[in-house]
C-alpha positions as CSV (number, residue, x, y, z in Angstrom):
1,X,-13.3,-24.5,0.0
2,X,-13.7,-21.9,-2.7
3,X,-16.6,-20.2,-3.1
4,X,-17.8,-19.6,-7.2
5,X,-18.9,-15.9,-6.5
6,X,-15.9,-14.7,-5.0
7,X,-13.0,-17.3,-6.2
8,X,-11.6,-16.9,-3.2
9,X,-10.3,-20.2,-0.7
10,X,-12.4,-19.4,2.6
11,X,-10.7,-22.1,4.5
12,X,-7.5,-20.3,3.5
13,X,-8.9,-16.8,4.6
14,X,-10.1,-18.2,7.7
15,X,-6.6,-19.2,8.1
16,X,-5.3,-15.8,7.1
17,X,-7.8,-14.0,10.0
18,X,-6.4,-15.6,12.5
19,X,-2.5,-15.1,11.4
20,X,-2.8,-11.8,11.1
21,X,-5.2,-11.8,14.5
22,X,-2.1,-13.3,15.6
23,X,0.3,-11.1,14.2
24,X,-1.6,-7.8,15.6
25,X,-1.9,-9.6,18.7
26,X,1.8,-10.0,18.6
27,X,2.4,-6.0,18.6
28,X,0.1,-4.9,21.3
29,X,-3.3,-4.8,20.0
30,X,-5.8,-7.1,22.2
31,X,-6.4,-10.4,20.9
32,X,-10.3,-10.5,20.4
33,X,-10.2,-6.7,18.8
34,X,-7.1,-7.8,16.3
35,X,-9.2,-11.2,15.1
36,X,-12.0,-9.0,14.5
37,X,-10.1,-6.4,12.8
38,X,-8.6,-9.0,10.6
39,X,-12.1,-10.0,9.7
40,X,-12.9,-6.9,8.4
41,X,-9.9,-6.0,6.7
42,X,-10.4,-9.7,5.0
43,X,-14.4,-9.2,3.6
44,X,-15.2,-7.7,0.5
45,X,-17.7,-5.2,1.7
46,X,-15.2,-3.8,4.4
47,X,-17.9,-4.0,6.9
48,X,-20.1,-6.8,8.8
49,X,-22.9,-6.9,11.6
50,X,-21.7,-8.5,14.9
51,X,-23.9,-11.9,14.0
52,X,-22.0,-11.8,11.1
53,X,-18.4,-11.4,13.2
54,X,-19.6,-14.1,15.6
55,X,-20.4,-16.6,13.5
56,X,-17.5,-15.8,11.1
57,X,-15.0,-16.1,14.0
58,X,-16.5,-18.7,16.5
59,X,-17.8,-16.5,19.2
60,X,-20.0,-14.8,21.8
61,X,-21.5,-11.9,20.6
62,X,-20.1,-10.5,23.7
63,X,-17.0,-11.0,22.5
64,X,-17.4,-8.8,19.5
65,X,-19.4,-6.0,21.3
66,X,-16.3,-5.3,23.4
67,X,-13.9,-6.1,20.3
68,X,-15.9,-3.7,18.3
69,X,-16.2,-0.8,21.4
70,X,-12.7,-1.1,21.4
71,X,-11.8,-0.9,17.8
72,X,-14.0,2.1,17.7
73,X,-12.0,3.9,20.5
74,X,-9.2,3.8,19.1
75,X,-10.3,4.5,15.5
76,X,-9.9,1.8,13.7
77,X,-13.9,1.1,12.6
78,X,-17.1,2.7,12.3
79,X,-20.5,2.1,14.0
80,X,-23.5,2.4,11.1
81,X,-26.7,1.8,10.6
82,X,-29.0,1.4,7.8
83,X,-32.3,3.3,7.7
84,X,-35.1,0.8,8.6
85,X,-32.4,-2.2,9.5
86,X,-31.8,-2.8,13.2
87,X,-28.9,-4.4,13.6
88,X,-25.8,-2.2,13.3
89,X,-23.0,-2.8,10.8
90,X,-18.9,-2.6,11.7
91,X,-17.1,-1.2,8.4
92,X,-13.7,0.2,7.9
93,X,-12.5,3.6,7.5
94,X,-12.5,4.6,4.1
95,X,-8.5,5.9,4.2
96,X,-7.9,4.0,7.5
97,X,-4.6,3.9,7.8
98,X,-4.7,8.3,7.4
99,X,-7.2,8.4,10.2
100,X,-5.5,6.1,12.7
101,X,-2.0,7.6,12.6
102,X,-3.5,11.2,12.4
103,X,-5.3,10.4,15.5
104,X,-2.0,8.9,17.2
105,X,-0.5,12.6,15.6
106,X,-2.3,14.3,18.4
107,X,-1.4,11.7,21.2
108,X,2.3,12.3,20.3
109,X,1.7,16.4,20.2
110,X,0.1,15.9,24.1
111,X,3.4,13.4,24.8
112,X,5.5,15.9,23.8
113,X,3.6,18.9,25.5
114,X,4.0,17.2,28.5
115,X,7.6,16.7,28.2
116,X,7.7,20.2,27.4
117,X,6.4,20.9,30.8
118,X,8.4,18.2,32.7
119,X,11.5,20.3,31.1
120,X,10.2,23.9,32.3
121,X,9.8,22.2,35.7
122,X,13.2,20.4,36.2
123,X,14.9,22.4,34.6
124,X,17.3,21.6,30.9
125,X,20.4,21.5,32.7
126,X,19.5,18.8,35.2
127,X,19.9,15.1,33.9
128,X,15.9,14.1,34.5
129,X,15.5,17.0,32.3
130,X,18.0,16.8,29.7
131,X,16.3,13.6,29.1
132,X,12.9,15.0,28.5
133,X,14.0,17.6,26.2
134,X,15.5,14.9,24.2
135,X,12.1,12.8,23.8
136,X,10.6,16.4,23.6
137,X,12.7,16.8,20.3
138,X,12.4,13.6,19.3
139,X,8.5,14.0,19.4
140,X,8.7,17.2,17.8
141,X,11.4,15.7,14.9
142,X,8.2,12.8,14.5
143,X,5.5,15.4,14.5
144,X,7.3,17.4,11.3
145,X,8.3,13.9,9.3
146,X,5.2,12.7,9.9
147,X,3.2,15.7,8.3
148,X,5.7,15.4,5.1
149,X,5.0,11.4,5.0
150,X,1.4,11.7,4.7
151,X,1.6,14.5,1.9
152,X,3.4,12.1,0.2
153,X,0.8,9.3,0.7
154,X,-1.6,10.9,-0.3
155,X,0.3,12.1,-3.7
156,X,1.2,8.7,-3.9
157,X,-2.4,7.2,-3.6
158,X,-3.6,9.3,-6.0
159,X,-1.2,8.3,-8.7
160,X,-2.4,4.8,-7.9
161,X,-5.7,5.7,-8.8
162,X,-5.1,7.9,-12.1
């Protein structure tokens, strides 16, 4: 069914929700959180309310609550509210994709840290520790490439937008 004010197919982006539900699903993310994800990366606005969520996906409100506490734990939306409304809204992250990996930046400097210290206490010459110098370097090789690739994202994105 298409709908005259957007032109978009809505049976086709239902279908779209739940394959790439699926997909994130697929690659670790919980199912619930990754349907609901896909439902806000899918509406116009970027953000909904959890009646909104529910009835767009088919489920319990309790369902999204835990979706939505989730997603916001790990960075991946936003709790708001509008002066004088009650009901909060779920949106998006305006550079979302910046956010998220800079958050797992500092997850990967504390994985590393610790490897640093799992190599000061066996030792670098000892085969347990050999190992965790290598993932310590590895980390550290991520850490600097990392910094580099989101300069250039963000270069890039602004010659998208010139």
């Amino acid at each position: 069914m298409t709908t005259p004010d957007t032109k978009r197919d809505e049976d086709a982006v239902r279908r779209y929700v739940e394959s790439l539900g699926l997909v994130l699903s697929q690659i670790g993310m919980q199912r619930m959180p990754a349907r609901v994800f896909a439902a806000l990366m899918t509406t116009d606005e970027g953000r909904l309310t959890a009646a909104d969520l529910a009835a767009q996906l088919q489920v319990s409100p309790a369902a999204v609550s835990g979706a939505v506490r989730y997603l916001e734990q790990i960075g991946l939306v936003a709790k708001e509210r509008e002066p004088g409304e009650r009901r909060d809204h779920y949106r998006l992250y305006d550079d979302l994709w910046y956010a998220t990996f800079l958050k797992r930046d500092r997850m990967i400097m504390m994985w590393r840290d610790a490897a640093e210290n799992g190599v000061d206490a066996l030792g670098e010459d000892t085969p347990s520790g050999k190992r965790l110098a290598e993932m310590r370097d590895f980390l550290s090789f991520m850490l600097e490439e990392l910094t580099g690739m989101y300069e250039r994202w963000h270069k890039l994105r602004e010659e998208k937008k010139a």
